[in-house]
KESEVO-423718 format. One record per residue: x, y, z of N, C-alpha, C in turn. Coordinates in steps of 0.05 Angstrom, whole numbers, plus 32768, in hexadecimal, padded with zeros to 4 digits. Example, Ala and Ser with C-alpha at 12.3 -4.5 7.8 and 13.67 -1.06 7.14 Angstrom:
2
81087F8E809C80F67FA6809C81087FBE809C;81017FD3808E81117FEB808F81028001809D;
END
This chain:
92
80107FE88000800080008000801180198000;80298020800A803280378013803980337FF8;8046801F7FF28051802E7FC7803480367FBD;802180307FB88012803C7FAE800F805F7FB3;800E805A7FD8800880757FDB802280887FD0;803B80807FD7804E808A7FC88042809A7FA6;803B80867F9A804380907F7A8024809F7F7F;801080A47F957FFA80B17F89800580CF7F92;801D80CD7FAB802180E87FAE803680F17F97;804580E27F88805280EC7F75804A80F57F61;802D80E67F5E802280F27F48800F81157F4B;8007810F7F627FFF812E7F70800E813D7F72;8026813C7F75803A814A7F77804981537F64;8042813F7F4D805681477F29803B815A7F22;801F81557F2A800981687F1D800381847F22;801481877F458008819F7F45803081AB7F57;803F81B57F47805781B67F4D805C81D27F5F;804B81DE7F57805181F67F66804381F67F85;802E81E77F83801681EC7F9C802781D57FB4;802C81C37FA3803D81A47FB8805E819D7FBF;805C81AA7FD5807B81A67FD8808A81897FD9;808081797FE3808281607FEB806D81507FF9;807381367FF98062811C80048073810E8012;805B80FB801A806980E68033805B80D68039;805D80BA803D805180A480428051809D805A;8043809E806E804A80938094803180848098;803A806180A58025806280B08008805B809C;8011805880897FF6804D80737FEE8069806C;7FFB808580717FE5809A80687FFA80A9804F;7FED80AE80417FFE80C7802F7FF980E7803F;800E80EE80408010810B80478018811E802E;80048133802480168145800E80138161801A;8031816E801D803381838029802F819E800A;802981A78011801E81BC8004801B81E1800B;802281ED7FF9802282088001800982188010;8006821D80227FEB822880347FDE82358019;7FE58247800F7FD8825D7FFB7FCE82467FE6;7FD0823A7FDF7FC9821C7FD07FB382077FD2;7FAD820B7FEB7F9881FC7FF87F7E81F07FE5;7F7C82047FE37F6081FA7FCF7F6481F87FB8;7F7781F87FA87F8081F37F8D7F7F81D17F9E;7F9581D17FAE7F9E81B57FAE7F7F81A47FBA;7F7081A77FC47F6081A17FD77F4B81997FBA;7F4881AD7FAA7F3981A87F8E7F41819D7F84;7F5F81957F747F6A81787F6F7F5B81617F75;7F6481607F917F6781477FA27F47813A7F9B;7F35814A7F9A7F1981437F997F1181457F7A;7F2481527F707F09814B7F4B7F1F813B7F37;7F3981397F3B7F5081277F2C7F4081077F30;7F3880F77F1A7F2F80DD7F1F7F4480CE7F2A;7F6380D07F2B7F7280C07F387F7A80C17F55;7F6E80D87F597F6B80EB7F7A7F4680D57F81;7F3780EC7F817F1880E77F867F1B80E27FA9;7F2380FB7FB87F2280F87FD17F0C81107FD1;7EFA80FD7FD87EDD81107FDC7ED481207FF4;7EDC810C80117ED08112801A7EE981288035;7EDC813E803D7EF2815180547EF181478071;7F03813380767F03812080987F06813C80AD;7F1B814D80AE7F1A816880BE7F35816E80B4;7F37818A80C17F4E819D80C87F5781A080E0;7F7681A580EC7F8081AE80FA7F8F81BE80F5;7FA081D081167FB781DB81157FC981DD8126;7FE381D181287FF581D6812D800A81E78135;800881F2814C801982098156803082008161;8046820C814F80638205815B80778224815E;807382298175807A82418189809D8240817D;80A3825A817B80BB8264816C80C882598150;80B68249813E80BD8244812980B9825F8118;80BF825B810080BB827680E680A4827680E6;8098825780DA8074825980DE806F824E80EB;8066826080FF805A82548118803C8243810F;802F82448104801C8229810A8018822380EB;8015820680EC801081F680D37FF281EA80D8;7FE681E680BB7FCC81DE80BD7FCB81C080B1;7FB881A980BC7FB4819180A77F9A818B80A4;7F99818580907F7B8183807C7F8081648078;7F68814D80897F6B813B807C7F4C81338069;7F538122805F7F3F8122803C7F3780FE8045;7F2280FC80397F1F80DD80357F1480D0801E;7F1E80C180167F1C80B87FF17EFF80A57FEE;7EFF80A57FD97EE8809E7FD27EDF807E7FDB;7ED3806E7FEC7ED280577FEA7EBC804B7FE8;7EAE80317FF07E9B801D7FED7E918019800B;7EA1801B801C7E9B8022803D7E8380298045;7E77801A80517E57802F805F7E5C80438067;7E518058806A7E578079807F7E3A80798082;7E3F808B80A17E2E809580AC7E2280B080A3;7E3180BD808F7E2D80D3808E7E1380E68086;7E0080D5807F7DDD80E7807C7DD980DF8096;7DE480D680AD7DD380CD80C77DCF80EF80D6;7DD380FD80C77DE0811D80E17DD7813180C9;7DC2813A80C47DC0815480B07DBF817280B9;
END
């Protein structure tokens, strides 16, 4: 699985060169780091590219790291398209 996830961040990452600085595989998850000002370019990718099709928005955080340059980083995680039951009309 992680090669897979590998070549899907490589391929996200050869598509959108300016918005994606790098990826990373940990742990069964792909991570693609990306320029803040980019967000929704990349976030719009990730959801209408048929080799992406991560539809659905799991949440956001942020990260505060006290005397860095940038002090806080944000993560956006995404969830791909699957066959899985969801709960999700249970809550309108």
């Amino acid at each position: 699985m992680d090669e897979t996830l590998d070549k899907l961040g490589a391929m996200i990452a050869a598509a959108l060169p300016r918005s994606v600085t790098d990826h990373k595989v940990a742990h069964g998850e792909l991570t693609i780091i990306a320029n803040a000002s980019d967000i929704v370019k990349v976030a719009t990718f990730l959801r209408d590219d048929e080799r992406c099709q991560f539809i659905s928005f799991i949440d956001v955080t942020a990260i505060d790291w006290p005397g860095h340059e940038r002090r806080f980083s944000f993560r956006e995680h995404f969830g791909e398209k699957t066959s899985e039951p969801c709960a999700c009309g249970v809550r309108k």
